[in-house]
TORTI-369167 format. One line per 2 residues: number of its first residue (from 1); their letters; for each residue x, y, z of C-alpha. Coordinates in steps of 0.2 Angstrom, whole numbers, plus 2048, in hexadecimal, padded with zeros to 3 digits. Layout:
NUM	a	X,Y,Z | ...
***
This chain:
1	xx	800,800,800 | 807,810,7FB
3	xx	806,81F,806 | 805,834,802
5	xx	813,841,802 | 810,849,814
7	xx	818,85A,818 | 823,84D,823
9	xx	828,845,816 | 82C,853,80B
11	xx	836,85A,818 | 841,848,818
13	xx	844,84C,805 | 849,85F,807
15	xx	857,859,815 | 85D,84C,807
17	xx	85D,855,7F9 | 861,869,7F3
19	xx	851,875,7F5 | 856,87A,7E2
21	xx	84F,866,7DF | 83E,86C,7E4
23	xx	832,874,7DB | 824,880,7E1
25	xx	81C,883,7D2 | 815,874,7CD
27	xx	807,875,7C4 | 811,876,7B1
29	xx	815,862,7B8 | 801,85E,7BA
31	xx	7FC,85C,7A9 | 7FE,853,799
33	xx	800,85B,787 | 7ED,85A,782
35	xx	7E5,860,795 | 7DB,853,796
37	xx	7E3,84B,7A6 | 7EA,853,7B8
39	xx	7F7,84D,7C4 | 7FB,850,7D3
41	xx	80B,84E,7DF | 819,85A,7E6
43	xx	827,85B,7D7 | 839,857,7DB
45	xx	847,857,7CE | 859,850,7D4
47	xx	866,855,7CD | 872,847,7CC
49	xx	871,833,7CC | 875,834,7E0
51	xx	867,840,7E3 | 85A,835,7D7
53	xx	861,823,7E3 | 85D,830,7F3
55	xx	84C,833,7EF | 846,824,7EA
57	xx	84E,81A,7F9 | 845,825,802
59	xx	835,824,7F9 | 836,810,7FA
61	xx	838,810,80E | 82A,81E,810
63	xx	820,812,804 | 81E,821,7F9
65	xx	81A,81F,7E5 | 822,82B,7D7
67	xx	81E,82F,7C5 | 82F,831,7BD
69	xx	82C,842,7B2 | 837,845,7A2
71	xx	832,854,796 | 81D,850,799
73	xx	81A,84D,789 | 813,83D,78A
75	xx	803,839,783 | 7FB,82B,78E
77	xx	7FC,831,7A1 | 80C,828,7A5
79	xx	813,839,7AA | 805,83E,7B8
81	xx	7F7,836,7C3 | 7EA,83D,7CD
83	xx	7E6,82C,7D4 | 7EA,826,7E5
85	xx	7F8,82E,7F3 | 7FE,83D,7EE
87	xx	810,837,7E5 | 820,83F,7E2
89	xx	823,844,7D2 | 836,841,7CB
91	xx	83B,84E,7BD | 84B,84C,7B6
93	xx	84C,85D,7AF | 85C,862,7BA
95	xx	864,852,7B3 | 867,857,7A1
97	xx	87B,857,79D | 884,84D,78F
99	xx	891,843,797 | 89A,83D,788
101	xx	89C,839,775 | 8A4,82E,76E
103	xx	8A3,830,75D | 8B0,820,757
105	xx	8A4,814,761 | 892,81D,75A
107	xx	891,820,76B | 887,830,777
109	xx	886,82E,78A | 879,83A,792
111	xx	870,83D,7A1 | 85E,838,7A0
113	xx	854,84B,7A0 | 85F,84F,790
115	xx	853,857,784 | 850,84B,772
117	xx	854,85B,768 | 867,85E,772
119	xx	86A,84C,770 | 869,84D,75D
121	xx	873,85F,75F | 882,856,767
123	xx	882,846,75B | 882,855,74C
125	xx	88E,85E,756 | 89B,84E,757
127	xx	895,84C,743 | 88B,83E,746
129	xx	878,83A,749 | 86B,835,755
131	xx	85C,82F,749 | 84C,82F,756
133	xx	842,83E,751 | 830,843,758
135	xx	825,852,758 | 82A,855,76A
137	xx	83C,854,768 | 840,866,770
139	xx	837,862,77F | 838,850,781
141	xx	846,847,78C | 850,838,78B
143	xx	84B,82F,799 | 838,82F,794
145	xx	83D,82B,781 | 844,81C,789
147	xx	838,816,796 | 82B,819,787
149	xx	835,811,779 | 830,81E,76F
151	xx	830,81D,75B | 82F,82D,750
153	xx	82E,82B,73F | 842,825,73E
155	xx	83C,813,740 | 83C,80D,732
157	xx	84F,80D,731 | 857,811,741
159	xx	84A,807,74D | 83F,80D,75D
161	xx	84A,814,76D | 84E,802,770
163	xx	859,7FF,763 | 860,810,766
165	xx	867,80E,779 | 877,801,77D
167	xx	874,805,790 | 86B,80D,79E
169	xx	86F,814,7AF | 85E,810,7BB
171	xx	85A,812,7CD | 853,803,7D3
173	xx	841,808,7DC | 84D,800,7ED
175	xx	858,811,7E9 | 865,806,7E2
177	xx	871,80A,7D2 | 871,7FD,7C4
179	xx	881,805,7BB | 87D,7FE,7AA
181	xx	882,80A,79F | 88C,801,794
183	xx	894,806,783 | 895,7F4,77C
185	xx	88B,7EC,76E | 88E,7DB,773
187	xx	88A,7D8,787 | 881,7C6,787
189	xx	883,7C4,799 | 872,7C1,7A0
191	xx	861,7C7,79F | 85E,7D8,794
193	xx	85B,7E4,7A2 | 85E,7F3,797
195	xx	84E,7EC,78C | 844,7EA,79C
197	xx	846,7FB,7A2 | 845,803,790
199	xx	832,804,78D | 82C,801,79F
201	xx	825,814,7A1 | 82F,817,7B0
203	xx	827,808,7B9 | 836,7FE,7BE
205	xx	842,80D,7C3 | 84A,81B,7BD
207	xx	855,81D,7AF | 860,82A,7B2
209	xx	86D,828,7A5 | 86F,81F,795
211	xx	87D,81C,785 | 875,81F,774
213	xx	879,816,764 | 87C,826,757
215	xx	880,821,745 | 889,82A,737
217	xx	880,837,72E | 879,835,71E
219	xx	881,842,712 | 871,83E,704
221	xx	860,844,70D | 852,845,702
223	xx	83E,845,704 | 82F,845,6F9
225	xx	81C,845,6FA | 812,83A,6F0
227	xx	801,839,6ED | 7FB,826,6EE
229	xx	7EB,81D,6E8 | 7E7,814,6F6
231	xx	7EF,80D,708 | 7F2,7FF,6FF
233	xx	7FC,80A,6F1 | 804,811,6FD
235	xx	80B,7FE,706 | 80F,7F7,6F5
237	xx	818,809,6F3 | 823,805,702
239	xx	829,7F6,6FB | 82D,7FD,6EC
241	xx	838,80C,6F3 | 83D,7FF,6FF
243	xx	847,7F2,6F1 | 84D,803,6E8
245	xx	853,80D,6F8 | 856,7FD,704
247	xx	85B,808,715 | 85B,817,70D
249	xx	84B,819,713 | 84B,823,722
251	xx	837,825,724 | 828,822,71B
253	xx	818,82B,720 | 807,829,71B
255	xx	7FA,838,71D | 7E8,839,716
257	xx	7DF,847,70F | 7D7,84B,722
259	xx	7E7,852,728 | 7E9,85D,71C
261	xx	7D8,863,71C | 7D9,865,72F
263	xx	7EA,871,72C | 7DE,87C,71F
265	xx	7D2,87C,72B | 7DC,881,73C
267	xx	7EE,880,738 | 7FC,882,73A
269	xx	7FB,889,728 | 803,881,71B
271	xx	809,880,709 | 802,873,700
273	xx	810,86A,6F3 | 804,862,6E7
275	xx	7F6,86C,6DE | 7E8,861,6E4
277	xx	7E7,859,6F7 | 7E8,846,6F2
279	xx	7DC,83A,6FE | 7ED,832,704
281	xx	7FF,835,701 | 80F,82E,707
283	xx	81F,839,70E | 82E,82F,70C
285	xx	840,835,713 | 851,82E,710
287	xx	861,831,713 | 871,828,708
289	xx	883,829,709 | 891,833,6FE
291	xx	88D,82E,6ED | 87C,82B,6EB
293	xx	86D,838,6E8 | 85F,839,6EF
295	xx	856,841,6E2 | 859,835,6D4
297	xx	855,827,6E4 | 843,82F,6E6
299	xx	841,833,6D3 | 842,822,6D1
301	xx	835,81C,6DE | 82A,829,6D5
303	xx	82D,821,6C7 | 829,810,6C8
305	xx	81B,814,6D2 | 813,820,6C6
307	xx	815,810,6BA | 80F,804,6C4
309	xx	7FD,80E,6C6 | 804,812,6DA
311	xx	809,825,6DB | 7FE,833,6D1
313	xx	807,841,6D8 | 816,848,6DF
315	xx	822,853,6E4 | 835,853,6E8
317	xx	83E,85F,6F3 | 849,868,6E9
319	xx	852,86F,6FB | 854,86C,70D
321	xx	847,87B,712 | 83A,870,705
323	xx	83E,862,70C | 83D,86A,71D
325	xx	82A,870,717 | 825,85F,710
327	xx	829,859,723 | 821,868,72A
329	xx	80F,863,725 | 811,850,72C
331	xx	818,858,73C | 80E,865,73F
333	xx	7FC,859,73D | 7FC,853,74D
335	xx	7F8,868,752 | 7EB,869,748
337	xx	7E2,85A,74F | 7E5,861,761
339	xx	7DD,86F,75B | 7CE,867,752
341	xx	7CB,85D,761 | 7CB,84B,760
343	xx	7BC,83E,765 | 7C8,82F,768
345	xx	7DA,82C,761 | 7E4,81D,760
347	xx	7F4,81A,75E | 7F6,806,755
349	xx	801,7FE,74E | 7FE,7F0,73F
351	xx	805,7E2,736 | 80A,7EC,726
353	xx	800,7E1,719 | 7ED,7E1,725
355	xx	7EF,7F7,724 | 7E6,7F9,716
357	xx	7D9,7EE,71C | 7D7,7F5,72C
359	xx	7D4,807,726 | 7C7,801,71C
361	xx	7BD,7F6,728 | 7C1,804,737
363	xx	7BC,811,72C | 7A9,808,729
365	xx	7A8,804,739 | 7A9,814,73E
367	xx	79C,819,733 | 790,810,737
369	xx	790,817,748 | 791,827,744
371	xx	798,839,73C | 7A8,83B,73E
373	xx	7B8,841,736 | 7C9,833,736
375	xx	7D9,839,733 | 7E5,82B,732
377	xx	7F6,82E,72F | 807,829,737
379	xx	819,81D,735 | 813,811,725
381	xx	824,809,726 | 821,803,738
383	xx	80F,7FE,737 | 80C,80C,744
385	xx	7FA,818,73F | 7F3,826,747
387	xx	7E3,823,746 | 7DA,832,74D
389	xx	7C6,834,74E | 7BE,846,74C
391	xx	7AD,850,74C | 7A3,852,73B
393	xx	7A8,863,738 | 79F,86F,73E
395	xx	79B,864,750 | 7A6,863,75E
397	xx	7AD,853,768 | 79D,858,778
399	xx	792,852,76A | 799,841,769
401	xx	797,840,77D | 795,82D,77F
403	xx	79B,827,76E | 7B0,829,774
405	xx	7B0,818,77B | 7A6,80F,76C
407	xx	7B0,818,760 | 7C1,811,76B
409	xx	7BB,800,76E | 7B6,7FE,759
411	xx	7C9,804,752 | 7D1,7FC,762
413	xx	7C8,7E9,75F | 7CE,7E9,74D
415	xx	7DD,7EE,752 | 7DF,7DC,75E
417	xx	7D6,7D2,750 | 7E1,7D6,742
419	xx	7F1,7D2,751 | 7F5,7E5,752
421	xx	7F9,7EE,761 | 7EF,7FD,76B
423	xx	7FE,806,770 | 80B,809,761
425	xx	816,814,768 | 80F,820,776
427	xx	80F,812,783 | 802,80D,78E
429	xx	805,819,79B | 7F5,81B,7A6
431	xx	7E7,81D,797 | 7EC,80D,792
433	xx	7EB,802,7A1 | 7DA,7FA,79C
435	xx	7DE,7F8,78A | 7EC,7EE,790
437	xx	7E3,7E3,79C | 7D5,7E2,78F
439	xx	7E1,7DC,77F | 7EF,7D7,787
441	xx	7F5,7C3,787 | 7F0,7BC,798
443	xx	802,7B4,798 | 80A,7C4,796
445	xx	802,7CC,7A1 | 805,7C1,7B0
447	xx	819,7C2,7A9 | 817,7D7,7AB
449	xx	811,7D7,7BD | 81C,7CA,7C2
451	xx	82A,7D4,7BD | 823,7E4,7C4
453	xx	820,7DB,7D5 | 831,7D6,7D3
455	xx	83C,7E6,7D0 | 82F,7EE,7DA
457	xx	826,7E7,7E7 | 821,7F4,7EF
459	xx	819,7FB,7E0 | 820,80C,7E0
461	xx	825,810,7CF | 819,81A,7C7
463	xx	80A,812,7CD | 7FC,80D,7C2
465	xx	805,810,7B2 | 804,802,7A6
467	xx	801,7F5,7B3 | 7F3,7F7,7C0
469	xx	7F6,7FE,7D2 | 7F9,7F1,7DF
471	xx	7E8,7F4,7EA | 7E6,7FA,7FC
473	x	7EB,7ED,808
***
């Protein structure tokens, strides 16, 4: 049984730790990027590994639960809780310092609360690169990207967080250190901790420091936006680019029509490449070494996919700032659906070859229980959609009061019937919890709590995310 920060207990943390580690304003640390959810707790951000082992040793005598805090961007609830005693939230904003590149080994040690966007700064800096890209990359911080295994839309070549991390500093929820932050490649010494902890949404400890794989950087980068007939267009496209380009393909995005309707509608404004808005297009981005051009490489896939009854429009950026404009309406989609106002969104992920399928069946589903507006768009080249449900224009989301969980429950049962999963890359966070009990395998639950019950028996870590709180004794 967990108990509340008392002022006596807060007092026990001001004599461990510096009164610069405590926040007073705390209410920029109590909500979530779409204000839908509230937290609550006092705010506490240590500065060093030490100070994060001191807290949380105290926290597990006192019995006391955290919510590990990286740059709040999260998009499930894992970040805050107004449920149960009042918790200590852990930011590691005050823990944000490179430690080391090595740029021989591909290598960047940093603490956890170093911002995605300086990460990337230091690898360019050391004329290398760290691929994970997201829309929140000026605000988000390592140690969340990790404990999320976030994506991005660098999947497709580079992989999730996971394969981007060789090691991790954590504090253990007993206060301990695991100093696992290892440079190697090759460490087959036991169980994968580091793979445990990555993904785990703060639930397991604290990671406080990890060593990022970093890669050369492509001297070749090129984009293009093609208008496709169909989803299924757009997948036979992917393999097509994909036996011309190989790895060259950094990301392959899928948008329909609805996004760019909704940026006409409410912005961010933007220009549109193609003379008409096509009902689907892809945005494909790739990078290739010395040698090879990128143009000729996307010419190409235009070409053959022209032929082949695939693409029926494009365009291909003639210039970084074009290519940089071509990303810009992808990016900046996900703002115009916060400010249209969403019924229900989802964030799924497919086997490649069902998508089409799904978006067909989801769509007439949908349909038939009432007016609405989908946009769907998202990582093509990972199986991951965003697929986002909105009011008939000209109606609000309180008119659809009732039909959220209907509209949830159809998208989310095709999802586990075409052996998809309800959480892509956002995590499951708090939002989540049910889905996961509802869709989950029975077997792998029973493994998830067993190992939560055993790094944490007292069930401190972030309690209620992703597994269900241990009840009152």
């Amino acid at each position: 049984m967990l108990n509340p920060v008392t002022p006596a207990f807060e007092d026990q943390l001001r004599s461990l730790l510096p009164a610069v580690a405590f926040k007073e304003d705390t209410a920029p640390y109590m909500s979530e990027p779409r204000g839908r959810h509230a937290g609550t707790g006092i705010v506490v951000a240590p500065a060093s590994t030490e100070e994060v082992a001191a807290l949380v040793k105290a926290c597990a005598a006192a019995s006391v639960g955290i919510i590990p805090y990286g740059g709040g961007t999260g998009l499930v609830g894992g970040q805050l809780s107004d449920q149960g005693p009042k918790p200590v939230v852990l930011s590691l904003e005050r823990m944000n310092k490179v430690r080391a590149v090595y740029p021989t080994e591909n290598v960047l040690v940093c603490d956890a609360g170093v911002i995605l966007a300086d990460v990337q700064k230091a690898a360019e800096d050391a004329d290398r690169l760290f691929p994970l890209s997201l829309a929140s990359e000026g605000s988000a911080r390592i140690g969340g990207v990790l404990s999320t295994n976030a994506g991005g839309v660098n999947v497709l070549r580079y992989g999730n967080a996971r394969a981007l991390c060789l090691g991790l500093e954590v504090v253990r929820p007993d206060g301990t250190i695991w100093h696992g932050l290892t440079r190697l490649r090759k460490d087959n010494t036991g169980y994968d901790l580091r793979d445990l902890i990555i993904g785990a949404e703060g639930t397991l400890g604290v990671i406080t420091g990890a060593a990022l794989k970093l890669s050369p950087r492509p001297v070749g980068i090129g984009a293009a936006l093609m208008a496709v007939s169909s989803p299924q267009a757009a997948l036979d496209l992917l393999a097509l680019a994909g036996a011309r380009i190989g790895d060259g393909i950094s990301a392959f995005e899928i948008m329909h029509r609805q996004g760019m309707d909704f940026l006409a509608e409410v912005g961010p404004k933007q220009r549109e490449p193609l003379d008409e808005i096509p009902e689907w297009s892809v945005l494909i981005d790739v990078g290739l070494p010395a040698g090879l051009s990128p143009d000729a490489a996307l010419e190409g896939v235009f070409e053959d996919g022209f032929e082949q009854g695939l693409v029926t429009d494009g365009v291909i950026a003639q210039s970084r700032a074009q290519r940089q404009e071509l990303w810009d309406i992808r990016e900046n989609i996900p703002e115009a659906n916060r400010r249209i106002g969403s019924i229900s969104s989802h964030d799924v992920a497919l086997p490649l070859s069902v998508i089409p399928a799904f978006i067909e069946q989801a769509g007439a589903a949908l349909a038939a229980l009432g007016d609405f507006r989908i946009n769907c768009f998202g990582h093509l080249g990972d199986g991951n959609l965003h697929y986002n449900v909105f009011p008939a224009k000209g109606r609000s989301r309180d008119d659809y009061d009732g039909q959220a969980a209907d509209v949830k429950r159809i998208v989310h049962d095709l999802v586990a019937q075409m052996d998809g999963s309800v959480s892509a890359e956002h995590g499951i966070g708090r939002l989540k919890v049910a889905d996961l009990e509802k869709y989950g395998d029975p077997v792998k639950l029973a493994m998830l709590r067993a190992v939560k019950d055993a790094l944490d028996p007292k069930g401190i870590m972030n309690p209620g995310a992703v597994i269900e709180a241990k009840p009152a004794q």
